[in-house]
N, C-alpha and C positions, 0 to 999 in steps of 0.2 A: 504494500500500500504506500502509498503518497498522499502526503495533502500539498494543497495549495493556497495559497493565499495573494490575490489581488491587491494594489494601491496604487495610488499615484494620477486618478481620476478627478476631473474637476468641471469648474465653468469657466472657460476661454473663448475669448472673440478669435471671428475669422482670422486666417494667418497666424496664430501662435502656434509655438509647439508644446508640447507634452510628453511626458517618457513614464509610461509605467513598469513596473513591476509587479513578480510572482515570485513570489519566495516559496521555495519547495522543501521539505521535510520528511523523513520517514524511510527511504532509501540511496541507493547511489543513483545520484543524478545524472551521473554523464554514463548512468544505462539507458535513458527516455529523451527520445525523439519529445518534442513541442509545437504546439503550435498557441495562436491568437486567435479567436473569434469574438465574433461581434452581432448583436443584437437590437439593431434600430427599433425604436416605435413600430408596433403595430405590425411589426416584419418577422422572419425566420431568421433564425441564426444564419450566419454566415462566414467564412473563410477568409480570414485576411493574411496571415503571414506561417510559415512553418519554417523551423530548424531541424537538423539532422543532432544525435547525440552529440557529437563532440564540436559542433556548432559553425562548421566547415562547411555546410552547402544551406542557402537558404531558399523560398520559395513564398512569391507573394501574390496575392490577388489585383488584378489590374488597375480596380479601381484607388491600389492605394502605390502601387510601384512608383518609386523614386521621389518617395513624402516619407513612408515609413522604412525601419530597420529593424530586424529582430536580432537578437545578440543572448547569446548563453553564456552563465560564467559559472562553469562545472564545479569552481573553487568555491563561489559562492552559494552555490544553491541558489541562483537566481537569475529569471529569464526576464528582457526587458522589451520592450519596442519604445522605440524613439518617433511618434508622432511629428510630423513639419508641416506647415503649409496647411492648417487645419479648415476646414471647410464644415458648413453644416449640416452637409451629408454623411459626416463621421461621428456624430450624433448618436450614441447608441452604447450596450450594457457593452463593457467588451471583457473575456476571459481568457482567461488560457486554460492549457488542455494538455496534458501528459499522458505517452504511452511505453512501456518496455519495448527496447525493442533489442537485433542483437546484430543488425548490419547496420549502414548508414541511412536508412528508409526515411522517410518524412512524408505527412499526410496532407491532404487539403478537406480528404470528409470527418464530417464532425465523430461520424461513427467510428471511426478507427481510433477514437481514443477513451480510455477509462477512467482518466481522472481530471477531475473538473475542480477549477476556483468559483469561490460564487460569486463573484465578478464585480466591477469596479465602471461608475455609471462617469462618462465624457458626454458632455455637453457643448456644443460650439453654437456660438453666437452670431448674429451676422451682425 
């Protein structure tokens, strides 16, 4: 088991950035692939950023490529994305998402993974 835990969520005008964090617990870290989703208003969960274990390949969603980063620090027990260029379509609950795994794999569906933070609500202003 794993837990998770989300921060680092707030209220920001268009164009700021934001960087949250997942601080993980409970096993070794740099066994679990990661990823970021997010939950707008009224919408389905959705796919925004994934890492591979040891945080050497990464994988983003279109709508957020070349605003956001996602970054692992196996040392730390903690995974982060670094928010830029913030729009109010980014608007939404957003979590991250841990899985075992035991090659380099990284996921983009929600279902391939088993442990969930209870997420950390961003708000962008226009």
């Amino acid at each position: 088991q794993v837990q998770l835990v989300e921060s680092g969520g707030g209220l920001v005008q268009a164009g700021a950035s934001l960087r949250l964090s997942c601080a993980a617990s409970g096993r070794t870290f740099s066994d679990y692939a990661m990823g970021w989703f997010r939950q707008p208003p009224g919408k389905e969960r959705e796919f925004v950023a994934a890492i591979n274990r040891n945080g050497h390949n990464t994988d983003y969603a279109e709508s957020v490529k070349g605003r956001f980063t996602i970054s692992k620090d196996n040392a730390m027990n903690t995974l982060y994305l670094q928010m830029n260029s913030l729009n109010v379509e980014d608007t939404a609950v957003y979590y991250c998402a841990a899985v075992r795994v035991f090659n380099s794999v990284m996921y983009r569906g929600q279902y391939d993974y088993d442990y969930w933070g209870q997420g950390t609500q961003v708000t962008v202003s226009s």
